[in-house]
C-alpha positions as CSV (number, residue, x, y, z in Angstrom):
1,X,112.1,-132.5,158.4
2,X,109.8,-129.3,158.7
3,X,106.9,-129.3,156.3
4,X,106.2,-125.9,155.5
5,X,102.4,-125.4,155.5
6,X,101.0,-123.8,152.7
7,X,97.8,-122.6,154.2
8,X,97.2,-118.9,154.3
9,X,97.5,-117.4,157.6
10,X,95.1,-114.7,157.1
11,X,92.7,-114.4,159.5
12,X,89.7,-114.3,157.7
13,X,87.2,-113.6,160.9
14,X,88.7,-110.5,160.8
15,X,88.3,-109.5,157.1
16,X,84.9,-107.6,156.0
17,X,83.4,-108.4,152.8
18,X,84.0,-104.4,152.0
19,X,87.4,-104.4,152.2
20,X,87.0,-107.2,149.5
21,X,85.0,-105.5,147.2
22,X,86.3,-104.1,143.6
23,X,87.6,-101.0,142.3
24,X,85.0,-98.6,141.4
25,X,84.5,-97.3,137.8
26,X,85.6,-93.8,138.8
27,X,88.7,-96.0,140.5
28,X,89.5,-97.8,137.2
29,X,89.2,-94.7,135.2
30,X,92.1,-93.2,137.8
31,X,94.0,-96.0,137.4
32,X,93.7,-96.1,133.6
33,X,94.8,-92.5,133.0
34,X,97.8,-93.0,135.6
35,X,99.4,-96.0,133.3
36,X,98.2,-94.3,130.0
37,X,100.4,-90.9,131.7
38,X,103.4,-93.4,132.3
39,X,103.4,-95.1,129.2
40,X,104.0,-91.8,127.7
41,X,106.1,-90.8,129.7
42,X,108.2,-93.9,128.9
43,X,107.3,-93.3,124.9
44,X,108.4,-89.9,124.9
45,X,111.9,-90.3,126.3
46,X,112.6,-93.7,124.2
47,X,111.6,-91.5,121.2
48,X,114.0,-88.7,122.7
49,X,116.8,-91.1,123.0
50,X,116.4,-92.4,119.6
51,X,116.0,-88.6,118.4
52,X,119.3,-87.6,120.0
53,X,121.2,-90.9,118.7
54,X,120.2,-89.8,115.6
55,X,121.3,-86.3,115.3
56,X,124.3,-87.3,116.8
57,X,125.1,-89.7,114.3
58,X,124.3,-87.2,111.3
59,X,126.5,-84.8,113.9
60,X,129.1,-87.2,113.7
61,X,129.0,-88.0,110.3
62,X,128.6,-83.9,109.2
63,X,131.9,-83.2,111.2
64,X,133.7,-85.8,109.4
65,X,132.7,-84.4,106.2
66,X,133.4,-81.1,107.4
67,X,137.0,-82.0,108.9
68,X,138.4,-81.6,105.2
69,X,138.8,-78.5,102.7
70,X,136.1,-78.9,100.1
71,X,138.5,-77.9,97.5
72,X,140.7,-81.3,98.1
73,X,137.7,-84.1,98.1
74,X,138.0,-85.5,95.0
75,X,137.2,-89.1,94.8
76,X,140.3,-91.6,93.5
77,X,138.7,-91.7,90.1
78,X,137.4,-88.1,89.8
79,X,141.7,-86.9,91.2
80,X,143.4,-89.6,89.0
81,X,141.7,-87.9,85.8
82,X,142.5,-84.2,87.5
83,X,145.8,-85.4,87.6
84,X,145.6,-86.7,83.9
85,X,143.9,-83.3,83.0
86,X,146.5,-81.5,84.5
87,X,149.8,-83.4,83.5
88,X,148.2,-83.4,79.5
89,X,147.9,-79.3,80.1
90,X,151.2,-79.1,81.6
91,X,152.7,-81.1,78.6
92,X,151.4,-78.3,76.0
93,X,152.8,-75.0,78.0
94,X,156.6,-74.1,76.6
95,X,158.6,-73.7,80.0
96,X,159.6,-70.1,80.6
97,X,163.5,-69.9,80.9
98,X,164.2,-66.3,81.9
99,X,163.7,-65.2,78.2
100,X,160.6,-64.0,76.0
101,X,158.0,-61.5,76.8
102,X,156.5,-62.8,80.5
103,X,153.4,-61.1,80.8
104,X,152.3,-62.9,77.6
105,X,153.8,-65.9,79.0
106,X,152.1,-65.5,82.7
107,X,148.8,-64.8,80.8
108,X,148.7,-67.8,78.7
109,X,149.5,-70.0,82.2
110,X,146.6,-68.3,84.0
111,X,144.3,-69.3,81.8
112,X,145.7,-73.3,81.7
113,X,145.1,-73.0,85.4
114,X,141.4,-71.8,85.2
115,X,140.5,-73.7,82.8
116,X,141.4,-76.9,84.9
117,X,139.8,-75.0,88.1
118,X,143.2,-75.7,90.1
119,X,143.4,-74.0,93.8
120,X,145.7,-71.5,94.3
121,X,147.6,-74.2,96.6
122,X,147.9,-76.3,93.7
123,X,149.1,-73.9,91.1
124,X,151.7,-72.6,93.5
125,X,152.9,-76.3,93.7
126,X,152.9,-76.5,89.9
127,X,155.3,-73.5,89.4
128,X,158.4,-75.2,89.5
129,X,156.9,-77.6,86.5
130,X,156.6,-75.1,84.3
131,X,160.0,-73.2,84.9
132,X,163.6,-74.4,83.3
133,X,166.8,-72.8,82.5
134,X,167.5,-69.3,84.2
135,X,163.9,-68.9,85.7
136,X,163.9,-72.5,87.7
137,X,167.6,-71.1,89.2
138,X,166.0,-67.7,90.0
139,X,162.7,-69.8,91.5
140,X,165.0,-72.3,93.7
141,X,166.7,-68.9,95.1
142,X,163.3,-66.9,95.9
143,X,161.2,-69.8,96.8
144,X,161.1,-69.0,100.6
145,X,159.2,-65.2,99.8
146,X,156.6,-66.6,97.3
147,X,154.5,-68.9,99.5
148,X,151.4,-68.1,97.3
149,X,150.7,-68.1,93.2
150,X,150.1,-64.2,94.0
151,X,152.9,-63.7,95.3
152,X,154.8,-65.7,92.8
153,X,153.1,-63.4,90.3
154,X,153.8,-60.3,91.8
155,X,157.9,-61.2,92.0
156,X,157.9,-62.8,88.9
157,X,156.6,-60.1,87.3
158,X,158.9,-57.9,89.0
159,X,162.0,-59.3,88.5
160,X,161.4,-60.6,84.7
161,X,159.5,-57.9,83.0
162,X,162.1,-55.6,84.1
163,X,164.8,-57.7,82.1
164,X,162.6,-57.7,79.1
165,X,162.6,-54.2,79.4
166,X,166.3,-53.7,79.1
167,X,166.4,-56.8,76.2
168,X,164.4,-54.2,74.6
169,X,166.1,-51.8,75.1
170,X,169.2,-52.7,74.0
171,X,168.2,-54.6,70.7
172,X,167.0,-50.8,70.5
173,X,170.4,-49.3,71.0
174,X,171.9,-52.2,68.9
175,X,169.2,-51.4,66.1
176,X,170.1,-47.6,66.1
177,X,173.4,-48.6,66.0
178,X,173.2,-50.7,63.2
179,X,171.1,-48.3,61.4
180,X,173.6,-45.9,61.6
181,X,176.5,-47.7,60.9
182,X,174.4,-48.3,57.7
183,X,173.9,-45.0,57.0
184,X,177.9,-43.9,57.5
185,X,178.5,-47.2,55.0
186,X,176.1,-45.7,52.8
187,X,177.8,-42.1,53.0
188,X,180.8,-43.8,52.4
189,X,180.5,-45.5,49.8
190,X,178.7,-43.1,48.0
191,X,181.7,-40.4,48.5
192,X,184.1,-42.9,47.7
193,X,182.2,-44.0,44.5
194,X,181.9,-39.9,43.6
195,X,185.8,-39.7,44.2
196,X,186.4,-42.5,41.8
197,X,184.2,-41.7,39.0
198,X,185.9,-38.2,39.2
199,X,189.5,-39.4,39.2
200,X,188.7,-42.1,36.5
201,X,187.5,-39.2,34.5
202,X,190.6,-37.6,34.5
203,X,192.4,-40.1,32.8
204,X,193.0,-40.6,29.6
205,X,190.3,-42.6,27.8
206,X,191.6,-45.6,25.6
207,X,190.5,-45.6,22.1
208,X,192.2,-48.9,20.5
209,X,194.2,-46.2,18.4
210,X,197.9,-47.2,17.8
211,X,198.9,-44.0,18.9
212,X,198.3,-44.7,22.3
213,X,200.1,-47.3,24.2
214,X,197.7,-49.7,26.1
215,X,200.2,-51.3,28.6
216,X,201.1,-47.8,29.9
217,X,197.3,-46.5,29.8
218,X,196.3,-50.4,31.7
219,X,199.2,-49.6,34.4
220,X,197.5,-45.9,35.2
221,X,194.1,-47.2,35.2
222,X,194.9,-50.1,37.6
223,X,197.0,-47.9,40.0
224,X,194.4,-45.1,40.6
225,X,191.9,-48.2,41.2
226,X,194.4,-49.7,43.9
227,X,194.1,-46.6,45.8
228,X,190.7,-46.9,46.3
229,X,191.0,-50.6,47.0
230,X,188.5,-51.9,44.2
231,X,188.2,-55.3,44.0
232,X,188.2,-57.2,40.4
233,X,184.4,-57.3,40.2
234,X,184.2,-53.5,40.8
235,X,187.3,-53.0,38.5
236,X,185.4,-54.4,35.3
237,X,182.5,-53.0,36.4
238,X,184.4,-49.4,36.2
239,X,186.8,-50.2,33.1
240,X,184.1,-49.3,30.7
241,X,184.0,-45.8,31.8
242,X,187.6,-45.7,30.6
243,X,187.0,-46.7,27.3
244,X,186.0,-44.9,23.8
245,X,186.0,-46.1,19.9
246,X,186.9,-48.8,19.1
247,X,188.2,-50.1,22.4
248,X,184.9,-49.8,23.5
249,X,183.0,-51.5,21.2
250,X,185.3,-54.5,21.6
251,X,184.6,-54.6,25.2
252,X,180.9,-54.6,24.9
253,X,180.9,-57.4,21.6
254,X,183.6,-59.8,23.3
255,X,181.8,-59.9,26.4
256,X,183.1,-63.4,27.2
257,X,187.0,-62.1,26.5
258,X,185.8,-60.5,30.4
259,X,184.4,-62.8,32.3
260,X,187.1,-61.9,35.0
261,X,189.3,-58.6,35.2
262,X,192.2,-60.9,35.0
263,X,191.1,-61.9,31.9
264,X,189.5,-58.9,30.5
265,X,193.5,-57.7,30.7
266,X,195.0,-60.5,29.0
267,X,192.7,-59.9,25.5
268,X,193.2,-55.9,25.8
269,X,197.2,-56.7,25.8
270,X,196.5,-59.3,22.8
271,X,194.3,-57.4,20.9
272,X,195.5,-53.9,20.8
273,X,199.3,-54.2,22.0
274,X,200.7,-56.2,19.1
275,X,200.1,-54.1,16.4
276,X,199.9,-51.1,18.3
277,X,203.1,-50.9,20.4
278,X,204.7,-51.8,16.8
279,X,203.5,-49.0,14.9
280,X,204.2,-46.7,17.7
281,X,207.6,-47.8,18.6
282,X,208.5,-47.3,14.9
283,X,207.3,-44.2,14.9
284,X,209.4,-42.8,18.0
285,X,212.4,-45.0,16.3
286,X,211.8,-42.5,13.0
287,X,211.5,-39.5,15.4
288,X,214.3,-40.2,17.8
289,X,217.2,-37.8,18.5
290,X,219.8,-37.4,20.5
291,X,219.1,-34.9,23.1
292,X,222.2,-31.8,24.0
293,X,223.0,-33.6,27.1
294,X,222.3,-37.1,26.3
295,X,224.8,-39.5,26.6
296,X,226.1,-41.6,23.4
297,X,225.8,-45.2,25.1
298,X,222.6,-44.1,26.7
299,X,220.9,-43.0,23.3
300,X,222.5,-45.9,21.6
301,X,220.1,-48.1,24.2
302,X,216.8,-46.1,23.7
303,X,217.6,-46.7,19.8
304,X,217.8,-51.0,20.4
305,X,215.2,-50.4,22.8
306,X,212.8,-49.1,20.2
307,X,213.8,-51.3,17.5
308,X,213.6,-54.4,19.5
309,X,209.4,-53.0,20.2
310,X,209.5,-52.0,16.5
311,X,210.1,-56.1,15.6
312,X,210.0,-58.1,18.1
């Protein structure tokens, strides 16, 4: 086994005591400022490191804020009460359904939308909650050239203020229409009303007198008021015109003996035809003769005739 010898091998004979001797001070100085220089060296590009690591981790984390739309981040809590916000406003707006004025309609929706600050992405998504009955259809079928809210706007506008413009029209025309139907009624009647007065005028007026024979004059009266088609309201609303004397002011101190023109006829025929038709039958009976070319049988029948009226 080799024993390795520990001994230094340096030949020491050879060796100076100069080469021995310590760095100078000027030496150590140079020395000092040459590790100082490193050290900073070495401090300076740790502290770069560090600096870069840092700004790439606010990089990092910058980008990742940056990768999303500011408009859509909303915290969970912050969009669940957005969507609360929204559903609660969307729950107050009457659907439009292709009827009513739009402009008022698309104003009042505008200002839902603003007042919940929505994007115009949202509200376009919105539209077809706040459409039913013709205007969803109409929607559904133009969906594909309304990608925006404008847009939406623009053919919405287009398309419904257009048909609110020819509603209006034509409850215009229908109005005038009416109006003037009205107004030909109105003519109409008042001609009509002038025509009757003139031909009730012309009739004879019944007095109650038993000269005159009320079944005859009440036939007259109700034909000329046939052929002008009065009903029975109008017809005892006219009689009065027809009446003078005493017939008269029975009419206007029975009022409950007409109530109805049904019954107004009935009392007339009671009142005045019982006494009346019997004097005046017995009159023509006194005053009856046979006429030059009347026949025997025939005048013996007007003679029962009249007696029979005379006495029932």
């Amino acid at each position: 086994m080799d024993i390795k010898s520990t001994r230094s091998t340096t030949d020491l004979t050879q060796t100076t005591i100069d080469s021995l001797l310590l760095p100078s001070t000027k030496e150590k100085q140079l020395l000092l400022m040459m590790s100082n220089s490193e050290q900073i060296n070495f401090d300076s590009t740790l502290t770069t490191l560090d600096i870069n690591k840092n700004v790439k981790n606010v990089t990092e984390t910058t980008t990742y804020t940056l990768g999303h739309d500011l408009d859509d981040q909303r915290p969970t809590k912050n969009n669940q009460k957005q969507q609360y916000l929204v559903q609660q406003q969307l729950n107050s707006i009457q659907k439009f359904d292709g009827h009513g004025n739009p402009k008022i309609w698309l104003k009042l929706i505008i200002e839902k939308f603003d007042l919940l600050q929505l994007t115009s992405l949202e509200r376009n998504e919105l539209i077809s909650e706040i459409l039913t009955g013709d205007a969803l259809i109409w929607y559904i079928k133009q969906q594909d050239d309304m990608p925006t809210f404008i847009t939406f706007m623009k053919k919405f506008l287009q398309d419904f203020d257009t048909e609110e413009l020819k509603t209006d029209l034509s409850k215009k025309f229908r109005s005038s229409a009416m109006l003037l139907k009205e107004s030909e009624d109105t003519m109409t009647n008042c001609l009509r009303n002038q025509l009757l007065i003139t031909n009730l005028e012309k009739l004879q007026k019944y007095s109650g007198k038993s000269q005159q024979n009320v079944a005859k004059w009440l036939r007259e009266l109700e034909q000329t008021m046939n052929i002008f088609k009065l009903t029975d309201e109008e017809k005892l609303f006219y009689v009065s015109l027809c009446l003078e004397a005493n017939a008269r002011d029975w009419f206007y101190d029975n009022p409950h003996l007409c109530t109805t023109w049904s019954i107004f006829t009935q009392n007339l025929l009671k009142t005045f035809e019982s006494s009346g038709k019997a004097d005046i039958s017995f009159n023509r009976l006194r005053h009856y003769e046979q006429s030059i070319n009347q026949d025997v049988r025939q005048y013996y029948f007007d003679i029962m005739k009249l007696c029979k009226e005379a006495n029932p």
